[in-house]
N, C-alpha and C positions, 0 to 999 in steps of 0.2 A: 276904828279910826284910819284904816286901811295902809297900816304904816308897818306889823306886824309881821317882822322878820325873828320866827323861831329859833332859829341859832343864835342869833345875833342879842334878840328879846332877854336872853336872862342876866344882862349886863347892862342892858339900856337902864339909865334912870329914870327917864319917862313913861318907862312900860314897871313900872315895880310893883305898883299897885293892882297890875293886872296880868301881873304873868311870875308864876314861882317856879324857883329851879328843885322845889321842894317834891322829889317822888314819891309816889307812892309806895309803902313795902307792906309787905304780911309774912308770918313766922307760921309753919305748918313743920309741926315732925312730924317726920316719915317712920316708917318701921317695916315691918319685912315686906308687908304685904304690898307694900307700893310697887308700881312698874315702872312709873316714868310722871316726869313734872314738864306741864306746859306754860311757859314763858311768850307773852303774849302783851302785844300793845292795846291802846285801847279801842283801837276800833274793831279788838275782836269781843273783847267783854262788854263793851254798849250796844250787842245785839246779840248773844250769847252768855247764856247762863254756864257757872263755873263747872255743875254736874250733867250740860248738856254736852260742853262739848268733852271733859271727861267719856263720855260716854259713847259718844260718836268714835274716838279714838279706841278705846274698849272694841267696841263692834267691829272695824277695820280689822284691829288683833284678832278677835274672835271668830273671823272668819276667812281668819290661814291665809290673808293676804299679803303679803312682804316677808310671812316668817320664815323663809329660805333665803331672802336676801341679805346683803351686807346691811350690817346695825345703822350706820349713813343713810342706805337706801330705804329703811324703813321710817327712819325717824324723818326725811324730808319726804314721804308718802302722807307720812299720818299729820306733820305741817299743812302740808297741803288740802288736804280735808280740811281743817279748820279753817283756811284762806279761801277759801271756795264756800263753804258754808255762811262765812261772814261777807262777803261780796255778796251772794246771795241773798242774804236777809236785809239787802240793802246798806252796809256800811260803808260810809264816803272819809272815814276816816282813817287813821295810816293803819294797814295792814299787818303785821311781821308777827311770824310765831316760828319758836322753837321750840322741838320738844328730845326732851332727855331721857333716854331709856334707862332707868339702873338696872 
């Protein structure tokens, strides 16, 4: 209806029917073996699958790139992979990921 101000949208009465402030969550324990959880919008999982980019990430690690850098400089590396991989595969939707080392 070309009127659709996302900030603004989850308050409008006229948009209610068509826009929820309802997010989405999921419950994953972790345990020892985890390294790190990627925290990501959705226009990186509407063109990336959850164990693709797990693993993209994995491979970055796995081959000793950042792992002498500061924990900062690794985690916005391995970001970056997945913003570039989802650009790539075409996604016009919002971008942002962070990712958590433990």
């Amino acid at each position: 209806m070309g009127v659709l101000a996302v900030a603004r949208a989850f308050g409008d009465f006229v948009l209610k029917k068509f826009v929820t402030a309802e997010p989405f969550t999921s419950t994953t324990k972790l345990d020892t073996m985890s390294q790190f959880i990627i925290i990501a919008c959705d226009g990186v999982w509407d063109v990336l699958e959850d164990q693709e980019a797990v693993d993209m990430i994995r491979e970055h690690l796995g081959s000793g790139a950042g792992m002498t850098s500061p924990p900062h400089s690794k985690a916005k590396t391995a970001a970056q992979i997945l913003v570039d991989a989802a650009l790539a595969k075409g996604s016009s939707d919002n971008i942002t990921v962070l990712i958590v080392f433990l």
